[in-house]
N, CA and C atoms as an extended XYZ file, in Angstrom:
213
Properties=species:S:1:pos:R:3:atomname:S:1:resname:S:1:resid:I:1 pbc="F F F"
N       -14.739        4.931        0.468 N   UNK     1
C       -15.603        6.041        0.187 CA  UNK     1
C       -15.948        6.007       -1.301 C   UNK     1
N       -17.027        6.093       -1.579 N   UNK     2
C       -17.362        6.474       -2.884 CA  UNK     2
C       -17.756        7.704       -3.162 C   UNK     2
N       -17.372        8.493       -4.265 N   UNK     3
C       -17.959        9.555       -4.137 CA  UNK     3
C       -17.897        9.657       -6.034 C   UNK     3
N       -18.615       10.361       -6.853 N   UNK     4
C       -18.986       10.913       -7.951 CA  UNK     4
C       -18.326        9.727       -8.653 C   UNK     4
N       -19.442        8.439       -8.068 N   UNK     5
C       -19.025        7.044       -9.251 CA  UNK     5
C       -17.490        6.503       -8.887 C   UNK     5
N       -16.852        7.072       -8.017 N   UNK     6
C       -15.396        6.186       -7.889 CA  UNK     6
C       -15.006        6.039       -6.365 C   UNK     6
N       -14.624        4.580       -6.179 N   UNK     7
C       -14.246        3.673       -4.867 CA  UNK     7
C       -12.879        4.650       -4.567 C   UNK     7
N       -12.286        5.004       -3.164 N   UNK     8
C       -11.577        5.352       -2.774 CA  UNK     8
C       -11.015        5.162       -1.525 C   UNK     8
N        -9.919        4.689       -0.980 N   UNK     9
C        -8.975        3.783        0.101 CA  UNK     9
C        -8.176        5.052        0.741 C   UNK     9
N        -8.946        5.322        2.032 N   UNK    10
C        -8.474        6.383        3.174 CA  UNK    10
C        -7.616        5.167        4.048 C   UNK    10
N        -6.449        4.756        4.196 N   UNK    11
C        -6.186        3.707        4.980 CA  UNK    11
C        -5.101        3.904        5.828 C   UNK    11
N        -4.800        3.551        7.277 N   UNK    12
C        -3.876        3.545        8.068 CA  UNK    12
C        -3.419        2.917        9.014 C   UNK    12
N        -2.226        2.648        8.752 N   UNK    13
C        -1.608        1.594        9.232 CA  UNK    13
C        -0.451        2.144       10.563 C   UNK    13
N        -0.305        0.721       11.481 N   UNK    14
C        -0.052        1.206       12.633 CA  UNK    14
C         1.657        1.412       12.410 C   UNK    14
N         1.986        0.483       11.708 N   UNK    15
C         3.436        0.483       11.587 CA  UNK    15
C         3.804       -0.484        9.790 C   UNK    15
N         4.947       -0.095        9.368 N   UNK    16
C         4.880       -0.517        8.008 CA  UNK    16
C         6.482       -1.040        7.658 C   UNK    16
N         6.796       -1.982        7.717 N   UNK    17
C         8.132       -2.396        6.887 CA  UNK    17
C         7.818       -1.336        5.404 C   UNK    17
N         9.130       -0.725        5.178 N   UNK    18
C         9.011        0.386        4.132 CA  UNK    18
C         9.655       -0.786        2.467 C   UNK    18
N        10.544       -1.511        3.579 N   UNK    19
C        11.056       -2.301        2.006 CA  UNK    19
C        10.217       -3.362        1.703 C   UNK    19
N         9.379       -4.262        2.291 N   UNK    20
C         8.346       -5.661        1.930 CA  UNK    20
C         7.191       -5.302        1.971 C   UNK    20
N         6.706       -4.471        2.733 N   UNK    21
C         5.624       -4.483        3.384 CA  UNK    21
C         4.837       -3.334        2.244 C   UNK    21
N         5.445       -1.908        2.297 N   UNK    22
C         5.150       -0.795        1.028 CA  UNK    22
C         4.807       -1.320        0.386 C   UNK    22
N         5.525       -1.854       -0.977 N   UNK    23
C         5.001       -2.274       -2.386 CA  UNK    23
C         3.849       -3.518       -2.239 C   UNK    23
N         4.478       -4.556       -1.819 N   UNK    24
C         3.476       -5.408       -1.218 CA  UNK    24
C         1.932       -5.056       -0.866 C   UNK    24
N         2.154       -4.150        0.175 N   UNK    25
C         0.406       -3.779        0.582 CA  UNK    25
C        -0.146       -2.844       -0.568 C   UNK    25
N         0.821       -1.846       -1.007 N   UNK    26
C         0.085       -0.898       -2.277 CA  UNK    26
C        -0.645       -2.035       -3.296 C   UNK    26
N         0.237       -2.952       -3.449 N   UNK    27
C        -0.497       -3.629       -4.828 CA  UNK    27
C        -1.562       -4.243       -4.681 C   UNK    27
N        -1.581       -5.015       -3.668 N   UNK    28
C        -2.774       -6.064       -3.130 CA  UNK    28
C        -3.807       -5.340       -2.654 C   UNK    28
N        -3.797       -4.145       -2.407 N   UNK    29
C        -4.964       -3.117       -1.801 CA  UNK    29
C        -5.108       -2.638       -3.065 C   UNK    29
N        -4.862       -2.180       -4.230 N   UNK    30
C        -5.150       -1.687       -4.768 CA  UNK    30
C        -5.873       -2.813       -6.085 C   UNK    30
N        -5.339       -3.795       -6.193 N   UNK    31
C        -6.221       -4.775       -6.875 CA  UNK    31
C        -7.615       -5.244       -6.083 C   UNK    31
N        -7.912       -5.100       -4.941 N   UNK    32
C        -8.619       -5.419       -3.961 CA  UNK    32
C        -9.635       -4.042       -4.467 C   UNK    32
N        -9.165       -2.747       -4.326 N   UNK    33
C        -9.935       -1.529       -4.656 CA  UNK    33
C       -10.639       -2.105       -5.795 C   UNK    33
N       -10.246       -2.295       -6.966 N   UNK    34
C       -10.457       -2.587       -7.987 CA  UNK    34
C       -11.414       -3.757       -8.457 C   UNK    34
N       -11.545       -4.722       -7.705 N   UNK    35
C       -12.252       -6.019       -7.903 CA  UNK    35
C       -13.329       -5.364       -6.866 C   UNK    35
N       -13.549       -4.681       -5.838 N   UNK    36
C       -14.485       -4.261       -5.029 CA  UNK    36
C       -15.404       -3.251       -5.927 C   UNK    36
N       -14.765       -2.603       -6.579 N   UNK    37
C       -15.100       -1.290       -7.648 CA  UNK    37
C       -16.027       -2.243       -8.759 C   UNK    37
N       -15.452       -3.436       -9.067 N   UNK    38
C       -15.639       -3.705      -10.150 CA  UNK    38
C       -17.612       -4.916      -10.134 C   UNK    38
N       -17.389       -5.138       -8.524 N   UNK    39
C       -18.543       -5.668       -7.692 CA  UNK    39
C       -19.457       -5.029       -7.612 C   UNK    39
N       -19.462       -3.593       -7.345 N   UNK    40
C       -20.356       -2.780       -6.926 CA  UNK    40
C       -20.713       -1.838       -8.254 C   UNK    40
N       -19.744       -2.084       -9.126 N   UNK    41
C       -19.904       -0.808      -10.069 CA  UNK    41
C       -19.361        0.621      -10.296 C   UNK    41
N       -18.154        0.427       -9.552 N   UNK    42
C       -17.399        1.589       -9.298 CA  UNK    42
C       -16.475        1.738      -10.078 C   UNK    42
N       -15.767        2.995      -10.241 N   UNK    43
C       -15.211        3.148      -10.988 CA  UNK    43
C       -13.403        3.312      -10.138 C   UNK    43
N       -12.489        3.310      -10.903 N   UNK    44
C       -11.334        3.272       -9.422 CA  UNK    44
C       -10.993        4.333       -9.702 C   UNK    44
N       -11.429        4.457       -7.880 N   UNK    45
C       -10.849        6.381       -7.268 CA  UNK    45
C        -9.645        6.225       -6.642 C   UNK    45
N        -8.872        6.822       -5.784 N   UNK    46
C        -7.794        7.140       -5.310 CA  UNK    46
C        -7.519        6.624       -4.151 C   UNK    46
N        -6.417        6.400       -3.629 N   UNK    47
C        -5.836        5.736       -1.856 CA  UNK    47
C        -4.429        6.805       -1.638 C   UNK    47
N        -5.180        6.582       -0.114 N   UNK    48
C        -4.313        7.554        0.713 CA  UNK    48
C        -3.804        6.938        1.867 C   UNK    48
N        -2.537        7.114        1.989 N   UNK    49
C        -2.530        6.035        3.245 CA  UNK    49
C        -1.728        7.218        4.428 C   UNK    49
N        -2.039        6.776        5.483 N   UNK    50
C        -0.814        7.296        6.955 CA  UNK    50
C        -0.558        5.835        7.634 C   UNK    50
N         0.319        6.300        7.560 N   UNK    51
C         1.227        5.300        8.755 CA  UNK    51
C         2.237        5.763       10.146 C   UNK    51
N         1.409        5.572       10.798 N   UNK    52
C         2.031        5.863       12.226 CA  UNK    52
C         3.668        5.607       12.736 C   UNK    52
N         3.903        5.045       12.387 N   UNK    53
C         5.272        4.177       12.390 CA  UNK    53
C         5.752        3.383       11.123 C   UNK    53
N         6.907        3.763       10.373 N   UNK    54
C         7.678        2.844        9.325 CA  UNK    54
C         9.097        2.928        9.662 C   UNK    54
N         9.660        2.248        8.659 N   UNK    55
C        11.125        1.756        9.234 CA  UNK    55
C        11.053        0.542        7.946 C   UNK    55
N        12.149       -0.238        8.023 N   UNK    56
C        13.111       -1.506        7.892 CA  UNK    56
C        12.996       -2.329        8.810 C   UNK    56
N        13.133       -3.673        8.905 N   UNK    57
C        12.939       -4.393        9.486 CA  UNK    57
C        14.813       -4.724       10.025 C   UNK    57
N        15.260       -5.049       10.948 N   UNK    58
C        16.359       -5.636       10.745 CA  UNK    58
C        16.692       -6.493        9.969 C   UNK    58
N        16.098       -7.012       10.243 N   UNK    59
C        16.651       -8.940        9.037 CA  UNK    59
C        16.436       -8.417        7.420 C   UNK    59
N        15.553       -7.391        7.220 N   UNK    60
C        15.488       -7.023        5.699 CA  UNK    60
C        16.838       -5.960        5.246 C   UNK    60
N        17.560       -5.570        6.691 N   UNK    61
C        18.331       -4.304        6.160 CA  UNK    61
C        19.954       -4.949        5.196 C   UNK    61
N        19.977       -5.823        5.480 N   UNK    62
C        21.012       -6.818        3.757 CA  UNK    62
C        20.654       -6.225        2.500 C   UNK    62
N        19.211       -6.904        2.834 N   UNK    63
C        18.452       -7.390        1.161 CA  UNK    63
C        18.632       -5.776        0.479 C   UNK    63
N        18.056       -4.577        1.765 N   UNK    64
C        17.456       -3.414        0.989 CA  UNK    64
C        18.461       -2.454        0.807 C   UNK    64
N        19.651       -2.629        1.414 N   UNK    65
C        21.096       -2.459        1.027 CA  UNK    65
C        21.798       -2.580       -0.186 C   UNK    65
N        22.034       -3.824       -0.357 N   UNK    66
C        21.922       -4.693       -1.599 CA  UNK    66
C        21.539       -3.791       -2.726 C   UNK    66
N        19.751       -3.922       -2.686 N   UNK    67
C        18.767       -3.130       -3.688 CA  UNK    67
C        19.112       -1.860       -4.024 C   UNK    67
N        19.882       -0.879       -2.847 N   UNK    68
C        20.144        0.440       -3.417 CA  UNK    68
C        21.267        0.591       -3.880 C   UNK    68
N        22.479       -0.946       -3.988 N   UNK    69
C        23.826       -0.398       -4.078 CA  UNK    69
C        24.631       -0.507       -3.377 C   UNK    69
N        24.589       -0.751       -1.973 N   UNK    70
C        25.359       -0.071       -1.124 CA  UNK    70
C        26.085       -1.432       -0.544 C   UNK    70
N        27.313       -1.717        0.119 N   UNK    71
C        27.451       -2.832        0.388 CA  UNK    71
C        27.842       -2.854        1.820 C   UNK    71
């Protein structure tokens, strides 16, 4: 959506690994906003996301364990 000169990311996803998948997609969508913004002339507006389903993956629940501490 563009609205008053700035690109903006309404986006939703069906299901989301919260530990790889989160940071991962925020960044790459949001450099993506940005190089699209920067194509058209936009200025960078805001992202909103829903996600229907998140969680951990099994095989990631070590790593994201690990990451908070916990053993």
């Amino acid at each position: 959506k563009i609205s008053e000169g700035r690109l903006s990311f309404n986006i939703i996803f069906r299901s989301w690994n919260l530990y790889i998948g989160f940071p991962l997609n925020l960044a790459a969508l949001q450099l993506l906003k940005e190089y699209m913004g920067d194509c058209i002339g936009c200025k960078d507006g805001q992202m909103h996301f829903s996600c229907l389903k998140s969680g951990i993956v099994e095989s990631c629940i070590p790593s994201a364990e690990q990451f908070v501490g916990r053993q």
